[in-house]
C-alpha positions in Angstrom: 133.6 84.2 83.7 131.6 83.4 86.5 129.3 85.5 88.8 127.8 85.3 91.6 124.5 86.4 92.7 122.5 87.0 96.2 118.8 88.3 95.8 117.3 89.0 99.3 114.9 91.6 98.9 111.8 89.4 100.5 110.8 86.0 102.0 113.0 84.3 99.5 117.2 84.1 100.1 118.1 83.4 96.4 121.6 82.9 95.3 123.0 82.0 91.6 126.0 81.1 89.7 125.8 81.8 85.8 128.7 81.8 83.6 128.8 83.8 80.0 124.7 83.9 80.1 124.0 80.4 81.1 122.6 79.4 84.8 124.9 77.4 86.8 122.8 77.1 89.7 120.1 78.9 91.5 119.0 78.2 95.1 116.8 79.4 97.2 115.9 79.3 100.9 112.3 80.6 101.4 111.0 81.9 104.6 107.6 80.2 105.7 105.0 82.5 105.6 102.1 81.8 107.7 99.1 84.2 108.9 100.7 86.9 110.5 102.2 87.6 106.9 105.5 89.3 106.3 107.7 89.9 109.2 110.7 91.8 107.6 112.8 91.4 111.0 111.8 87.7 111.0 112.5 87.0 107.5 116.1 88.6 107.7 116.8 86.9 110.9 116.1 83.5 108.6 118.5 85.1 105.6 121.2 85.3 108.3 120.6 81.9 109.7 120.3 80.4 105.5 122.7 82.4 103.6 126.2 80.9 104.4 124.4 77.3 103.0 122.7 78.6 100.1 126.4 80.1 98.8 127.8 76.9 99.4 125.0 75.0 97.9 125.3 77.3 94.9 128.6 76.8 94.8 128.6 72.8 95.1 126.0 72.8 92.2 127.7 75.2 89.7 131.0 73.3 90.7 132.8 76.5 90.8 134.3 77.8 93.9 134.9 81.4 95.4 138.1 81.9 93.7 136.7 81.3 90.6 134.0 84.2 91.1 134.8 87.5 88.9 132.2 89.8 90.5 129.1 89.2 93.3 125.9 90.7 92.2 123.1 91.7 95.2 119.7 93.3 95.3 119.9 97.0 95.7 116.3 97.4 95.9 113.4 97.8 95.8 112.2 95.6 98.4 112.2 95.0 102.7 115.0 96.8 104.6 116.3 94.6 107.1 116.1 91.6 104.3 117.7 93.5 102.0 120.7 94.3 104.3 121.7 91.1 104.8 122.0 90.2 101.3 124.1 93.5 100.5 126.4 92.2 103.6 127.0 89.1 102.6 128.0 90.4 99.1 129.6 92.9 100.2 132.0 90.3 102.6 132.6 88.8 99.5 133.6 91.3 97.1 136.2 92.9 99.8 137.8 89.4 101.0 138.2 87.9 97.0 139.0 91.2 95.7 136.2 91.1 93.1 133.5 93.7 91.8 131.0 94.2 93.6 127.8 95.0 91.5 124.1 96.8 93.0 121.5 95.3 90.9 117.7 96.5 90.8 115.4 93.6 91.4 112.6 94.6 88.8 115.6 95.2 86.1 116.5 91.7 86.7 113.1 90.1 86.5 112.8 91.6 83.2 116.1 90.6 81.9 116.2 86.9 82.8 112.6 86.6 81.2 114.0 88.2 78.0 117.4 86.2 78.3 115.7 82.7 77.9 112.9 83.9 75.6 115.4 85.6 73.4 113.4 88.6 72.7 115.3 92.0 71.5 112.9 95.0 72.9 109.8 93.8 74.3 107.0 95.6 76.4 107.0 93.7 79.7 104.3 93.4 82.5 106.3 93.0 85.7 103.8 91.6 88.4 105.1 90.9 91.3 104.1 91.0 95.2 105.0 94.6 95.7 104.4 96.1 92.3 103.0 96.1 89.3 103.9 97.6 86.3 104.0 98.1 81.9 107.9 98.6 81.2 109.8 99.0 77.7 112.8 100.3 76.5 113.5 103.8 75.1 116.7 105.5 74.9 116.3 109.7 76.3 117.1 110.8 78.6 119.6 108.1 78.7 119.0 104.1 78.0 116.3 102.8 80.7 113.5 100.7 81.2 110.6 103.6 81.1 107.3 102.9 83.0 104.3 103.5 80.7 102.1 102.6 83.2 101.7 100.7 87.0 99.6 100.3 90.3 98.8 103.3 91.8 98.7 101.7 95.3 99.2 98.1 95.7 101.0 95.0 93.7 98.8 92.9 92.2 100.8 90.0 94.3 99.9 91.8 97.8 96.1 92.1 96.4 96.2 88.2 96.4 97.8 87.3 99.2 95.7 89.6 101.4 93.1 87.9 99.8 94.0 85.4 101.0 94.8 85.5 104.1 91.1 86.9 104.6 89.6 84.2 103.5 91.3 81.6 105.3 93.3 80.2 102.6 96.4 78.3 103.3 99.4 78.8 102.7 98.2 82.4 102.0 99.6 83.0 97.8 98.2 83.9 95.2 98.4 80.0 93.5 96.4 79.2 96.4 93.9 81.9 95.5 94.0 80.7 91.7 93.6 77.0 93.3 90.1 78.0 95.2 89.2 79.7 92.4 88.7 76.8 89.9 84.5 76.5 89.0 84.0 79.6 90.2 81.2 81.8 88.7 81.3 85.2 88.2 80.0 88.5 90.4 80.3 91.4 89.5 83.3 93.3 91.0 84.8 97.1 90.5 86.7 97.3 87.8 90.0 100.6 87.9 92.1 101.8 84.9 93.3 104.7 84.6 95.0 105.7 81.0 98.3 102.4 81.8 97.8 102.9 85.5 95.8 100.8 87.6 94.9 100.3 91.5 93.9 97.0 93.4 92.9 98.4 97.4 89.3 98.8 96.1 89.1 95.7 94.7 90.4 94.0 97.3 88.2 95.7 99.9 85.1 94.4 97.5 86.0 90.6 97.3 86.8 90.7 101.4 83.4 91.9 102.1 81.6 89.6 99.4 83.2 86.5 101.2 79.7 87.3 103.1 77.2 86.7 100.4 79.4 84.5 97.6 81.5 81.7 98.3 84.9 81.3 98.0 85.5 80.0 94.7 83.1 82.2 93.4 85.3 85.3 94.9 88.3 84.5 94.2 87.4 84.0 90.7 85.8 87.2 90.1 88.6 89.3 91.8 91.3 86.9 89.9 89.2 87.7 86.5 88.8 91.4 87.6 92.2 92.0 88.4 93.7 90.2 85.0 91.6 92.1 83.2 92.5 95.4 84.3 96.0 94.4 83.6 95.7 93.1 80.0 93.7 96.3 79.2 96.4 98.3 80.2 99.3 96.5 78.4 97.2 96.0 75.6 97.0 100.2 75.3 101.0 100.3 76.2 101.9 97.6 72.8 99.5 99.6 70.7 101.0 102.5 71.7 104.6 101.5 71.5 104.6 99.7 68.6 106.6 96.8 70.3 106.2 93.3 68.5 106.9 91.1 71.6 105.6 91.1 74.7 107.1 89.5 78.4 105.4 88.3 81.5 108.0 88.4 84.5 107.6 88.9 88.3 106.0 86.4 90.6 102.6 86.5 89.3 103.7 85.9 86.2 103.7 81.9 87.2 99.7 82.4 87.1 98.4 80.6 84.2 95.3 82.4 84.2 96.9 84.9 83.6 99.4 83.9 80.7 96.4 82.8 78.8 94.6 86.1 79.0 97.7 87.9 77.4 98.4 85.0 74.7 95.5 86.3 74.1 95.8 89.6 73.4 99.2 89.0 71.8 97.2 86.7 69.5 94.8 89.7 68.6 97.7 91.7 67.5 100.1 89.4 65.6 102.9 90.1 69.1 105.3 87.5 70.3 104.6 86.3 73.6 107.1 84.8 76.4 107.5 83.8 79.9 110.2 82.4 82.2 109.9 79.3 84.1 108.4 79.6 87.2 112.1 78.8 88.7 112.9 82.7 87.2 109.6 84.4 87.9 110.1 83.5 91.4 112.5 86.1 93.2 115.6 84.1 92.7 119.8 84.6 92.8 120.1 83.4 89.4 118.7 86.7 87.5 120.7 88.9 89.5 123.9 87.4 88.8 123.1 87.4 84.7 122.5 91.2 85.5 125.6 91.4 87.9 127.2 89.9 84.8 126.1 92.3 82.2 127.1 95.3 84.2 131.1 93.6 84.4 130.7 93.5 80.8 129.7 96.4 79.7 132.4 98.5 81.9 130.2 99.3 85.4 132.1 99.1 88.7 131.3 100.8 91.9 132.9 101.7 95.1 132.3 99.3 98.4 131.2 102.2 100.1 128.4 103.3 97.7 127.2 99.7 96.9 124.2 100.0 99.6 120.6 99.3 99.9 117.1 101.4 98.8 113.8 100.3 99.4 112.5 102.3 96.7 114.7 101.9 93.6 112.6 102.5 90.7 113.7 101.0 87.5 113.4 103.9 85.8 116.0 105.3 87.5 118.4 102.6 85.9 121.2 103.3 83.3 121.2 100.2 81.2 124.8 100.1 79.6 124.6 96.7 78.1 122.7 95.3 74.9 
C-alpha cells in the first residue's frame, strides 16, 4: 500500500509517500519569509506555482508512481485559508482522476502521530508547539476515542511569540532558531511569567521582551523570554503527566526542534521516571510525510469520505477528531 500525502496548511508545501508505516519520501517547498511575515495570498500563490514538482519529486524519490497510490491524504485544517485550499485541490484532482480515497487529515493529529510512530510510544501525553498553537494533548476514550486537550495557549502559539520576536528585534531570517541562535550567553531579566491551571498565554510576554530591547541587549532578551516561555510550558505538562498518570511523554510541532527546550522536559521526565521522545526535525517541521501515515491509518481502519465533504477549516480542533485506528 502506498499513500500519498499533501500538507499545505502554512509557508511550507509538504508532500510524502509512505508505504505500510515507513516514509518513502517527504519534500517540501518552503515559502521565504522575510519581514512583512506571513502573506497567506502570497504563500498559496507559491503552493500553486510548487505543488505539481513537489508530487513529482515525491514521486521520483519513493519510486512509486500515481497508479500505484491507494488513497491521497491533505490538510483539513487548522491552518491559512487560501494555503490550505490549494493543497485540498490538488488532492482532491487526484483522488477523482485515479479513482482513489481521498482522506481530510487534521494537521495537529498528524504531528502527534508521526512523533509517536518513530518513537514507538503506546499513549503518551504530547506538547504540540507549533507556530499557531500550543497545546498538552493525550488520549482518553469518552465521549468517543480523541486526542483531549488538558491544557493550551489562551491567545498565541508559542511559535508566533518567537517569530514576532523576532522580527522586532531585527533578527534574520525571523524564527524562532534564530531567536534561540541570539540567545546563546545571554543572562537573565526578569520577565512575566502566565499559567493558568494547563493553560497558558504568550501576548504579555511578548509585549515585555519587545519593550526591554530598550534597556537589555538582545541576547540577554531573547534569553529570558526563551527561558520564560519554556518554563511556563514544562510547568504545565509537568501538572498534565502527574495528573494523567501517562509514563511517556512527546515533543512534536515546530518548536519542538528547539533544543532548549528538549532539555528542559528530559528534564522533567527525568524527575518522574517518564519516557521521553522527539521526531527529527525533518517531522517536527510541517511536512507531507505525517499526513500521509495518518491518510494511511484512516484507509485502514475503514474511514472514507465523500469528494464533496472532503474541504477545508481553519479551525479544526483535534479534539474534535474520531481516532478509529490503534
Amino acid at each position: 500500500m502506498a499513500v500519498i500525502g499533501i500538507e499545505s496548511s502554512a509557508h511550507t508545501l509538504g508532500v510524502g509517500v509512505v508505504a505500510d508505516g515507513r516514509v518513502l519520501a517527504n519534500e517540501m517547498r518552503m515559502y521565504p519569509i522575510t519581514d512583512e511575515g506571513i502573506i497567506p495570498s502570497k504563500v498559496a500563490d507559491f503552493h500553486v506555482g510548487n505543488v505539481r514538482k513537489a508530487i513529482s519529486s515525491a514521486l521520483r524519490k519513493a519510486r512509486v508512481s500515481l497508479e500505484d497510490i491507494e488513497a491521497v491524504g491533505y490538510t483539513k485544517g487548522p491552518g491559512l485559508g487560501p494555503c490550505l485550499g490549494v493543497g485540498n485541490l490538488a488532492a482532491k484532482s487526484l483522488s477523482m482522476k485515479y479513482g482513489v480515497p481521498l482522506l481530510p487529515v487534521n494537521h495537529a493529529v498528524a504531528h502527534l502521530e508521526i512523533a509517536k510512530h518513530i518513537n514507538g510510544f503506546v499513549d503518551p501525553l504530547a506538547l504540540y508547539v507549533s507556530g499557531g498553537n500550543s497545546q498538552v494533548i493525550g488520549m482518553e476514550g469518552e465521549p468517543f476515542r480523541h486526542y483531549h486537550i488538558y491544557g493550551e495557549t489562551l491567545d498565541i502559539g508559542v511559535g508566533n511569540m518567537l517569530d514576532n520576536f523576532a522580527r522586532k528585534a531585527g533578527l534574520v531570517p525571523s524564527w524562532g532558531s534564530t531567536v534561540a541562535k541570539a540567545a546563546e550567553g545571554g543572562r537573565y531579566v526578569q520577565m512575566p511569567y502566565t499559567v493558568k491551571g494547563m493553560d497558558f498565554t504568550f501576548t504579555g510576554l511578548l509585549t515585555n521582551a519587545v519593550a526591554q530591547l530598550n534597556e537589555h541587549s538582545v541576547a540577554d532578551v531573547a534569553f529570558s523570554m526563551q527561558e520564560t516561555a519554556f518554563s511556563m510550558l514544562c510547568e504545565a505538562t509537568e501538572r498534565a503527566l502527574m495528573l494523567t498518570n501517562k509514563r511517556e511523554l512527546i515533543v512534536c510541532g515546530g518548536v519542538a526542534q528547539s533544543k532548549r527546550l528538549r532539555e528542559m522536559l528530559l528534564s522533567v521526565c527525568e524527575a518522574h521516571g517518564i519516557r521521553f521522545g522527539f521526531a527529527p526535525n525533518e517531522y517536527n517541521a510541517d511536512n507531507g510525510a505525517m499526513i500521509a501515515l495518518v491518510a494511511e491509518r484512516m484507509l485502514e481502519s475503514g474511514q472514507r469520505y465523500a469528494i464533496g465533504d472532503c474541504g477545508i477549516n481553519q479551525r479544526y480542533r483535534i479534539d474534535s477528531v474520531r481516532i478509529t485506528w490503534r
